[in-house]
MARLUM-898265 format. One line per 8 residues: their letters; for each residue z, x, y of C-alpha. Coordinates in steps of 0.2 Angstrom, whole numbers, padded with zeros to 4 digits, m for minus. Example, Ala and Ser with C-alpha at 12.3 -4.5 7.8 and 13.67 -1.06 7.14 Angstrom:
! residues 2
as) 0039 0062 m0022 | 0036 0068 m0005
END
This chain:
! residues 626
xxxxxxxx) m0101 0023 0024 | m0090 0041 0026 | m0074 0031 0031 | m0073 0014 0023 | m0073 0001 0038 | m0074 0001 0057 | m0057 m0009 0055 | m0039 m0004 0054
xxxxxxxx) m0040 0006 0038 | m0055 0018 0046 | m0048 0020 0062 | m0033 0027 0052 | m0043 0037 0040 | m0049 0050 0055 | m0032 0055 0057 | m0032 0057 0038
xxxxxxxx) m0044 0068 0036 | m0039 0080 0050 | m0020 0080 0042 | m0030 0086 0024 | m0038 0100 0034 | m0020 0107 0038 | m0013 0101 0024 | m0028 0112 0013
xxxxxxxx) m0020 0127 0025 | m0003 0122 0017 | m0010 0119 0000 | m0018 0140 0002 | m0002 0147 0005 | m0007 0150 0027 | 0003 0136 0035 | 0022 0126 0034
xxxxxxxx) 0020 0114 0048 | 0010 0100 0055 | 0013 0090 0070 | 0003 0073 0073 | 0006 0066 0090 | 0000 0049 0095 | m0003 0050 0114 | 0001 0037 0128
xxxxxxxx) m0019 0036 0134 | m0023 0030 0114 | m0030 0049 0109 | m0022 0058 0093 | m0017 0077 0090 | m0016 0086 0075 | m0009 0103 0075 | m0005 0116 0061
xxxxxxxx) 0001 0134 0062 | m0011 0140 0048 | m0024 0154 0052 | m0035 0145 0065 | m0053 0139 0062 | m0063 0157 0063 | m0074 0155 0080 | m0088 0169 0074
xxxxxxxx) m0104 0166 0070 | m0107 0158 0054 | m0121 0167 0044 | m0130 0151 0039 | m0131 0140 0054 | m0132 0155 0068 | m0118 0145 0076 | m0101 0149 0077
xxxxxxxx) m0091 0143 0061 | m0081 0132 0074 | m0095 0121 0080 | m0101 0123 0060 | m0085 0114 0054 | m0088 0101 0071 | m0104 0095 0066 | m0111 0099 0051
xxxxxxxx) m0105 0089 0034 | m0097 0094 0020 | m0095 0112 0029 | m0074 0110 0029 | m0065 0124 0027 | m0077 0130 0012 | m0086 0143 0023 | m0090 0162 0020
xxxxxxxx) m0072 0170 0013 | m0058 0158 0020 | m0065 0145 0007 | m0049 0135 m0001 | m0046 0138 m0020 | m0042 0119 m0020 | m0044 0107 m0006 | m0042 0087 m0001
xxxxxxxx) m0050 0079 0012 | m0050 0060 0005 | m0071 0059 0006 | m0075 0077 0008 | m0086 0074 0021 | m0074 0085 0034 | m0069 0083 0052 | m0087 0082 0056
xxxxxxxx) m0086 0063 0054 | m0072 0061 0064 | m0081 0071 0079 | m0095 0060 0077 | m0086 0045 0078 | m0075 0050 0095 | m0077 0047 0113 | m0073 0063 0114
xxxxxxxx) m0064 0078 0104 | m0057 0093 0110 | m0053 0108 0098 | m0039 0122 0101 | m0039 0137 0091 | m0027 0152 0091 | m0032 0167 0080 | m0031 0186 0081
xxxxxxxx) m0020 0183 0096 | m0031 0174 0107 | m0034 0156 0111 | m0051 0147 0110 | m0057 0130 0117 | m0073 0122 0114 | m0078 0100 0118 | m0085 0087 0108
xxxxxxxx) m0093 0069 0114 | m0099 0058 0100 | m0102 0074 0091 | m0112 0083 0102 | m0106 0100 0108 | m0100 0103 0127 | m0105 0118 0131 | m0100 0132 0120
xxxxxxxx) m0083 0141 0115 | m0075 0147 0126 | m0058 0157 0129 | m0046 0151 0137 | m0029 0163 0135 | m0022 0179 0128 | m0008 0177 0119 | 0007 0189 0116
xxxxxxxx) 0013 0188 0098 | 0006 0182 0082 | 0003 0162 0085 | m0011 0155 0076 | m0016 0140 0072 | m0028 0124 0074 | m0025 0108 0087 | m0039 0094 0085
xxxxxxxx) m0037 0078 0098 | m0048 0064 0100 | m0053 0049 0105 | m0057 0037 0093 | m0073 0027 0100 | m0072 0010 0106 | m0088 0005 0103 | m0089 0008 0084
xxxxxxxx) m0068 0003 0083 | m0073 m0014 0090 | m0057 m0023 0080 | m0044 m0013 0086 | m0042 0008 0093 | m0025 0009 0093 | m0017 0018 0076 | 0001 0011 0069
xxxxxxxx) 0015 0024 0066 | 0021 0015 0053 | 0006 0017 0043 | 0000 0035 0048 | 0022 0039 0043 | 0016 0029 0026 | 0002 0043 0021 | 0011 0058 0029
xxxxxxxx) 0028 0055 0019 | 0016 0055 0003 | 0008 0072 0008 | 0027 0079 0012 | 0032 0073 m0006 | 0016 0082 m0012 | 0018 0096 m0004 | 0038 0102 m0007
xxxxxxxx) 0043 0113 0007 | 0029 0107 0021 | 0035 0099 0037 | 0027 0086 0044 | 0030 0079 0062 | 0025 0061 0068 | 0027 0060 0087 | 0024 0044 0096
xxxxxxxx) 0025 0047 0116 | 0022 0029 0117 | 0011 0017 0126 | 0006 0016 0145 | 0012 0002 0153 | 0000 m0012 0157 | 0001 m0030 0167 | 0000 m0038 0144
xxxxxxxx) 0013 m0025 0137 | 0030 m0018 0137 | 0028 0003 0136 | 0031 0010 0121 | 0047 0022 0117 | 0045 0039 0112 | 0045 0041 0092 | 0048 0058 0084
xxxxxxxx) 0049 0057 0064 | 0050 0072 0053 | 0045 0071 0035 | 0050 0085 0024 | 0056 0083 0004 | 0059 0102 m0004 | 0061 0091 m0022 | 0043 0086 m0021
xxxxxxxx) 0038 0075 m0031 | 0054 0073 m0043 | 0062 0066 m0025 | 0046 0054 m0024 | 0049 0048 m0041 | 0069 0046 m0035 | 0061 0035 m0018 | 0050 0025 m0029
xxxxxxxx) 0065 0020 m0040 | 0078 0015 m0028 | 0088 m0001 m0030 | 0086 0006 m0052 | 0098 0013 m0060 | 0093 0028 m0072 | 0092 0028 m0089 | 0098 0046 m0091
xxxxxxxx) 0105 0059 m0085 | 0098 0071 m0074 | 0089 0056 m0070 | 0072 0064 m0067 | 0061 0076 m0077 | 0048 0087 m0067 | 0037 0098 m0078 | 0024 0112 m0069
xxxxxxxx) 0010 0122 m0079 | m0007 0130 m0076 | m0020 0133 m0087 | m0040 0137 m0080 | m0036 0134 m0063 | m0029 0117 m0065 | m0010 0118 m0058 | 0001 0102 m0067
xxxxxxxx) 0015 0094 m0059 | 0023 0078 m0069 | 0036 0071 m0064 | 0046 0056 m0075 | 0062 0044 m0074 | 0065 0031 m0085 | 0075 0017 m0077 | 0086 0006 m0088
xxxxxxxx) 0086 m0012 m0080 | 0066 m0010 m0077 | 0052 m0018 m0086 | 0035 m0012 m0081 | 0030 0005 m0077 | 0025 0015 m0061 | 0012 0029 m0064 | 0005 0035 m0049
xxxxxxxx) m0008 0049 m0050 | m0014 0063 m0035 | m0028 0076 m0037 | m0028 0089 m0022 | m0016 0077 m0013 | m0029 0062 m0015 | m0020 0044 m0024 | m0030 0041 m0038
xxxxxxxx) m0028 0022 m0038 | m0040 0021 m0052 | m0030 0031 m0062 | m0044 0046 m0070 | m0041 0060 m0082 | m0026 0067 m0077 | m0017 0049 m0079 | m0025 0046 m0096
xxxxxxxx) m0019 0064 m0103 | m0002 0060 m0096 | m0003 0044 m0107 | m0008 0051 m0121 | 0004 0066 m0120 | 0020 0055 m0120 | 0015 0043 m0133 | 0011 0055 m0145
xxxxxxxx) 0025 0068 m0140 | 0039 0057 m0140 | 0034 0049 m0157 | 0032 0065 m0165 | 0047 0072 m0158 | 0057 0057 m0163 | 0052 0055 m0180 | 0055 0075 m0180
xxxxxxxx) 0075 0074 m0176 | 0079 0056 m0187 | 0076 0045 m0170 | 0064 0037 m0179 | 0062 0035 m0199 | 0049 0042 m0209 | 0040 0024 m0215 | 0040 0018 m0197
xxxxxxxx) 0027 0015 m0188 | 0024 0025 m0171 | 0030 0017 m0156 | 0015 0010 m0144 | 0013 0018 m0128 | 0016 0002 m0117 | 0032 0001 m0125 | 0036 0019 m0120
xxxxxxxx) 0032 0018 m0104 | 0045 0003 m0101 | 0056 0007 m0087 | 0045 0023 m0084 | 0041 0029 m0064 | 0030 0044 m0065 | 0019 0054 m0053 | 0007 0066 m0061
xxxxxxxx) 0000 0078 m0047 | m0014 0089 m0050 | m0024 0104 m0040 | m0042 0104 m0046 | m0053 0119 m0040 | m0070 0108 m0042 | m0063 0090 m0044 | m0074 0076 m0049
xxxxxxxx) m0071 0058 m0043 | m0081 0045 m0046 | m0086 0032 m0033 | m0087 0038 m0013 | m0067 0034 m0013 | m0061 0045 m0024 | m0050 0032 m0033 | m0053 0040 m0050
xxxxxxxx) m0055 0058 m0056 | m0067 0061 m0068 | m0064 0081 m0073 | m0064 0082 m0094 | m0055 0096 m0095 | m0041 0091 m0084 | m0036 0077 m0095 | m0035 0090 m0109
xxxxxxxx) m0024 0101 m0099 | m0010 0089 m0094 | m0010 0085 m0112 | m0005 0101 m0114 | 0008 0102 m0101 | 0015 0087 m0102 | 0018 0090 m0125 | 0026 0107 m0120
xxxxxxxx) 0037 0105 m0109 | 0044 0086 m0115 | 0043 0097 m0133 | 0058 0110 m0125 | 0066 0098 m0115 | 0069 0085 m0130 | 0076 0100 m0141 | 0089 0104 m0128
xxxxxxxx) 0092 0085 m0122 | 0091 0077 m0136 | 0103 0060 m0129 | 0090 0060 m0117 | 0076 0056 m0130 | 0089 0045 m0141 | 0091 0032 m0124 | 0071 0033 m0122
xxxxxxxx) 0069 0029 m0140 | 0083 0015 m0139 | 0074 0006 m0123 | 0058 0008 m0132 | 0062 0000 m0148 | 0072 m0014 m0139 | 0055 m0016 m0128 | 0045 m0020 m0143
xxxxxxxx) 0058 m0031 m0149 | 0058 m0041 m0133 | 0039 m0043 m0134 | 0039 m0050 m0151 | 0052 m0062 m0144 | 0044 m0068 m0129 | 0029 m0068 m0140 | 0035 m0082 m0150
xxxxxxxx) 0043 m0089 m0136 | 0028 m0091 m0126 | 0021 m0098 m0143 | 0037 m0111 m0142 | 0032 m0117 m0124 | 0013 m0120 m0128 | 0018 m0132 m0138 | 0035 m0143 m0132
xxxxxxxx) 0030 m0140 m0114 | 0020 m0151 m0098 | 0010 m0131 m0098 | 0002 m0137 m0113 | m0001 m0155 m0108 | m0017 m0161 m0097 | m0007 m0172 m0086 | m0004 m0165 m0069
xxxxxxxx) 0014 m0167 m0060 | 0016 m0183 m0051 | 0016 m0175 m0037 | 0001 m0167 m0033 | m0009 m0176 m0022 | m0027 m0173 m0030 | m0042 m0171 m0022 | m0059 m0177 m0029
xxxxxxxx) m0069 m0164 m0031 | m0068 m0154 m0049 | m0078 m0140 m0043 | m0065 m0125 m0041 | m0074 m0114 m0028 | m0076 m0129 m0016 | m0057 m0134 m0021 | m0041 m0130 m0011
xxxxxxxx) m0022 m0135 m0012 | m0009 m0134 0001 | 0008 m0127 m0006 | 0019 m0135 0006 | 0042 m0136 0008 | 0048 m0155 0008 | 0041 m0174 0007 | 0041 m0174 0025
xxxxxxxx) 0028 m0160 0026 | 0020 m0166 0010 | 0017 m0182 0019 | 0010 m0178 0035 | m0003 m0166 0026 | m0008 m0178 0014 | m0013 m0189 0029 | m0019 m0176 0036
xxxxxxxx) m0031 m0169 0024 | m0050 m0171 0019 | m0046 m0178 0001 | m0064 m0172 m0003 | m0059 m0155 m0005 | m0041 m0151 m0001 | m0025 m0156 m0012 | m0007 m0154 m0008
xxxxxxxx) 0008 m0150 m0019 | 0023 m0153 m0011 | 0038 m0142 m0016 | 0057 m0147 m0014 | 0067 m0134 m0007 | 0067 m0114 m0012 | 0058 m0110 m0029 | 0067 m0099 m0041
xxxxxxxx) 0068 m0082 m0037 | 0057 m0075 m0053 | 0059 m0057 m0045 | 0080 m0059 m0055 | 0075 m0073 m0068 | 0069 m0071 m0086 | 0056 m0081 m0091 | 0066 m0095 m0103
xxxxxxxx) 0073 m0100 m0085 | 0054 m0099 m0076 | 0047 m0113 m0088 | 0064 m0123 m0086 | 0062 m0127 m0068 | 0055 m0140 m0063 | 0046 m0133 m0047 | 0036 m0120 m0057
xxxxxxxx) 0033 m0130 m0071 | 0022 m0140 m0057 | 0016 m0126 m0048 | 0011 m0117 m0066 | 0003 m0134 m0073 | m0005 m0142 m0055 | m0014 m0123 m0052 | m0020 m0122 m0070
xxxxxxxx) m0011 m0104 m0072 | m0005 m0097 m0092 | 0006 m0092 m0100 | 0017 m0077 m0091 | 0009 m0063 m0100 | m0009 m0068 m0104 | m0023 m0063 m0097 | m0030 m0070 m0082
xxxxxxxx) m0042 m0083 m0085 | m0052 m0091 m0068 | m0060 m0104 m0078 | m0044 m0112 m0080 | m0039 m0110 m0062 | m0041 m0130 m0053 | m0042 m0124 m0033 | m0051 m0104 m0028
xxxxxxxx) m0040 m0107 m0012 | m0022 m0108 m0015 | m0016 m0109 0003 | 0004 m0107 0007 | 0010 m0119 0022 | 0025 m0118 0026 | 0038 m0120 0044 | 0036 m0107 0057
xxxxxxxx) 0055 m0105 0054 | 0068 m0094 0045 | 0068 m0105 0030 | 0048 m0105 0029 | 0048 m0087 0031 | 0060 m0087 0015 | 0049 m0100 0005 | 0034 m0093 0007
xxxxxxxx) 0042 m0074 0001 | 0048 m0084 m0014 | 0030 m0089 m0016 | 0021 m0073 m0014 | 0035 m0065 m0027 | 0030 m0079 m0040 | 0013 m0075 m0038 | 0015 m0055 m0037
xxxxxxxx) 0026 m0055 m0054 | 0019 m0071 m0063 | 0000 m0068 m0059 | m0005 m0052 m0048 | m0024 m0055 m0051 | m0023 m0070 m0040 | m0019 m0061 m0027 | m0030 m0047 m0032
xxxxxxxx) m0044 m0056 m0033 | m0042 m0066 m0017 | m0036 m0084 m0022 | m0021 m0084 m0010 | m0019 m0086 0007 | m0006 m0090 0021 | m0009 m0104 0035 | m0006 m0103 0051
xxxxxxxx) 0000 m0119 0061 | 0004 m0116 0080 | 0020 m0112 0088 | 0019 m0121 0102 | 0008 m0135 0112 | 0006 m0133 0129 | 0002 m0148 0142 | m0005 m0145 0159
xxxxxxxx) m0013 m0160 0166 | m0014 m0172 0152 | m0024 m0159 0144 | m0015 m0148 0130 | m0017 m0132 0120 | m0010 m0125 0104 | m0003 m0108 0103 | m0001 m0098 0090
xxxxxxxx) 0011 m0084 0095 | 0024 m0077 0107 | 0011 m0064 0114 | m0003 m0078 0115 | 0009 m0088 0125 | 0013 m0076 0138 | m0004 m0071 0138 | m0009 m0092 0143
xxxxxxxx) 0007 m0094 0154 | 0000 m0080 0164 | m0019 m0086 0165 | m0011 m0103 0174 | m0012 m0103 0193 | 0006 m0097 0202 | 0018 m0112 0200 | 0010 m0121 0188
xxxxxxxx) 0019 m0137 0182 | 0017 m0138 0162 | 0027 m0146 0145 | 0032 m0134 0132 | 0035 m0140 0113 | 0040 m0129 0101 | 0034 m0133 0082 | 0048 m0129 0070
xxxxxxxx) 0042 m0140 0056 | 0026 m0145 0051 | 0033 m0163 0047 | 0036 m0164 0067 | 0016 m0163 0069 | 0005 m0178 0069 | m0008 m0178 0053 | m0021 m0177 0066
xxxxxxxx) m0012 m0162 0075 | m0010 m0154 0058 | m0027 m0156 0054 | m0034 m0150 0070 | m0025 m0136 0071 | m0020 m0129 0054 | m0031 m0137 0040 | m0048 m0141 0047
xxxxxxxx) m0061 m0126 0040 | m0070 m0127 0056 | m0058 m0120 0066 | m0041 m0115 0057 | m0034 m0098 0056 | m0028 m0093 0039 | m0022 m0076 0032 | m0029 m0066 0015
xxxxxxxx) m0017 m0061 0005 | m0020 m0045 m0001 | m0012 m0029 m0009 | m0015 m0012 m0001 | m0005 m0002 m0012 | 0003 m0010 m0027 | 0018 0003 m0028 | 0024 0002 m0011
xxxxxxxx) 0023 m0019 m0013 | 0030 m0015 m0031 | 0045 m0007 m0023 | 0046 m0018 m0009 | 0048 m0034 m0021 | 0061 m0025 m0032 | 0072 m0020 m0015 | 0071 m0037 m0006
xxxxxxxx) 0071 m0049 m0020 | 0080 m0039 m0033 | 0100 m0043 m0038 | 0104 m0027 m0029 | 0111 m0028 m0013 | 0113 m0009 m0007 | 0094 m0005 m0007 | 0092 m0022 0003
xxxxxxxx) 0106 m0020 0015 | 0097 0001 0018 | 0081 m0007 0020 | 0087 m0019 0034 | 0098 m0008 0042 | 0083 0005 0044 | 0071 m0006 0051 | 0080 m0018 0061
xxxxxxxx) 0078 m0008 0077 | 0061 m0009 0074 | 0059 m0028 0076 | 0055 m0035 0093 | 0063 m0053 0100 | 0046 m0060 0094 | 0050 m0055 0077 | 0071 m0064 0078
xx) 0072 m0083 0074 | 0083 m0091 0085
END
């Protein structure tokens, strides 16, 4: 209940919540640095070098206020007179839940130059505090390691740098100045694995959140100059921080919003003000300064927001979110308060940038311009085009049920593919649309050349999808499993990333609300003894090879194509519903995916050529085709 799952996103949310305990330190003026180190025997550290958690009795509980903060919820760092004027924590619940759900958890304190000890297993206290060293100096500071357990972590116990550097690059940008260390001392060798090389990653951005907004925007190209605007204010305890960039060749906007460090994916009070603020603002300063004439009417928000990437962080003294993930604060008065902010300071910057506001005017104007345009546009293909006809492309293979929750379609590259599926399949349910080569790249295409292809147009007309634009309408939708099968080769790879980018940018609540999925044929098919297996990965392979007796005589076939399999291998391995494996597409964070789409599949080839070069000594051999 307290962390979301006992998968992958729960596991990691532990760490998070001990990082926000430092991070409130940080966020109170007492600590500059935090150090998270992922240890070879699968246990975590956090350390900071803020004040130390106070080890003296707590009035309330007659414990000490270390073993207060250990075990009892929602104790946190609020206590006695230490309490945080602001404070994170992504549940509020504290690092009690944490304790609770390790193996074990061992918490290191240095305060008022001494060094403190106490144990923790499954919660429950070992003994009491005791003191371990005197120290010379003025060190101070908290260390938390645990042991996530196993028995409630059942999927998986071990955490993934990448997605722990994810979270703690975002609390770096939120907190300008802060440094935040990742350390990875790698993985014990074992008879399955290869050990695991050391990782040290340092995440520290003194221009805050400005810098964020300039992350968030590269492959863009800015529409003024300096390219991004960062505005602070305070008023009743509520600190502002805004920061905005309009980008010239973009077409959508990226608002992100934070309340005491926490993503609000659900946007809240704070986001709404920051709407309101610029739409009124840049309308009344425009029409002040001739930008835009009298008998005009007022630009619409959407249209000023075109291009826009802006992160609106907030500090809240007694925030209000609504629903146990926080993903939406609820404070009135904080959505009066950015208003405020926000009309000020674009108010001054306007008079004394006033370019700045003609270019934002300009892109706005020529926004609403376009939208009219592809209005009518979208008005001229309804009616000359197949979207607006009943028959279905020629080469759908349909199957007879009409009922869209029992229906499926298999997306799959060439006739030869096409072919073997549509023996393959049960016709009851399943239908396959075969696709000739790549589809267009919609992620560098306007949309007069979308309707012209003839790929999508089948794609668009055999799923039932709209018109680009309009709302999302499942009633209309043909098949409630739209199900991407394509060779476990380089070329695959690429046509089912042009698939997901048509999907993200021509209808994101697809995805959204759980319509696509990936298949999963096997790699190889091993035969020992007339009898054979299907494998499904490199690692899965070594893992079988080695389970054979020593000197083992076995056939290896490796599956590049899905035309190479026999319908009845295809169906027994990829498309029967009984045993198949197939993969949910979902979307974790739509701004990282945003940005990820706009680097890789975007007309500009710096950001890409970065991205590769930065990962690339990340991949393992499993991950090259050869």
């Amino acid at each position: 209940m307290y962390i979301g799952s006992t998968g992958p996103r729960g596991l990691h949310h532990l760490v998070f919540e001990v990082v926000d305990n430092a991070v409130d330190e940080a966020l109170a003026g007492h600590c500059t640095r935090v150090t998270v180190v992922l240890h070879k025997d699968g246990s975590v550290s956090v350390r900071d070098d803020g004040r130390g958690i106070p080890v003296e009795k707590h009035s309330t509980t007659g414990k000490s206020a270390l073993e207060t903060v250990m075990t009892v919820l929602h104790a946190g760092g609020k206590f006695g007179g230490s309490g945080y004027k602001v404070s994170g924590g992504l549940h509020g619940v504290g690092v009690s839940v944490v304790n609770a759900l390790s193996e074990w958890l061992t918490v290191r304190v240095w305060r008022g130059g001494r060094q403190f000890v106490m144990d923790f297993r499954r919660g429950e206290p070992q003994g009491d505090i005791r003191e371990v060293e005197e120290m010379d100096g003025t060190e101070s500071g908290t260390q938390v390691r645990f042991m996530p357990d196993k028995t409630i972590f059942t999927t998986t116990s071990e955490l993934d740098p990448a997605t722990l550097g994810q979270r703690l690059e975002e609390l770096a940008f939120l907190n300008a100045g802060l440094e935040i260390v990742l350390s990875d001392e790698g993985k014990e060798r074992t008879e399955e694995s290869e050990e695991r090389p050391m990782l040290v990653r340092t995440f520290r951005h003194d221009g805050g959140i400005g810098e964020y907004v300039d992350a968030l925007s590269l492959g863009k190209h800015a529409l003024h100059t300096p390219a991004t605007m960062v505005f602070t204010g305070e008023k009743n305890d509520v600190q502002v921080e805004v920061a905005l960039r309009w980008n010239s060749d973009s077409y959508s906007d990226k608002l992100m919003g934070f309340a005491n460090n926490i993503r609000t994916g659900d946007g809240g009070t704070h986001v709404e003000g920051l709407r309101t603020a610029l739409t009124r603002t840049i309308n009344q300063v425009a029409r002040k300064s001739g930008k835009l004439k009298d008998n005009a009417s007022n630009i619409g928000g959407e249209y000023i927001r075109e291009g826009l990437t802006a992160i609106i962080s907030v500090k809240v003294p007694n925030p209000e979110f609504e629903g146990q993930t926080k993903s939406r604060l609820g404070n009135p008065e904080v959505r009066s308060t950015v208003d405020g902010v926000v009309s000020r300071s674009l108010t001054d910057f306007f008079e004394f940038n006033p370019n700045i506001l003609s270019a934002i005017v300009e892109k706005a104007l020529s926004a609403f311009a376009a939208a009219e345009a592809a209005r009518r546009a979208r008005e001229v293909v309804r009616k000359k085009t197949v979207l607006e006809s009943s028959t279905l492309p020629g080469k759908l293979a349909d199957c007879a049920s009409r009922d869209p929750s029992l229906s499926e379609v298999f997306l799959v590259e060439g006739e030869s593919a096409g072919g073997s599926a549509k023996q393959a399949r049960d016709r009851e349910f399943q239908a396959i649309l075969p696709l000739r080569g790549k589809i267009l790249n919609i992620e560098k295409t306007d949309d007069a050349r979308i309707y012209e292809n003839n790929e999508i147009q089948a794609l668009i007309t055999a799923l039932g999808l709209g018109i680009r634009g309009d709302d999302f309408n499942k009633d209309q939708l043909r098949y409630h499993r739209i199900i991407i099968m394509t060779d476990a080769d380089v070329d695959g790879a690429h046509i089912r990333t042009l698939l997901l980018t048509f999907f993200f940018r021509y209808q994101r609540s697809l995805i959204e609300e759980g319509y696509v999925y990936i298949a999963c044929p096997p790699l190889y098919k091993v035969e020992k003894d007339r009898k054979h297996v299907y494998v499904f990965s490199e690692e899965e392979l070594r893992e079988y090879v080695n389970s054979l007796p020593p000197n083992s005589k076995y056939t290896l076939q490796r599956f590049k194509g899905l035309g190479e399999m026999m319908p009845t291998q295809l169906w027994t391995t990829t498309m029967n519903p009984a045993v198949r494996q197939l993969k949910k597409v979902e979307i974790e964070d739509a701004i990282i995916a945003d940005q990820v789409f706009t680097v890789l599949m975007g007309d500009k080839v710096a950001p890409r050529r970065e991205f590769i070069e930065a990962h690339a000594a990340s991949l393992s051999l499993d991950d090259i085709d050869f």
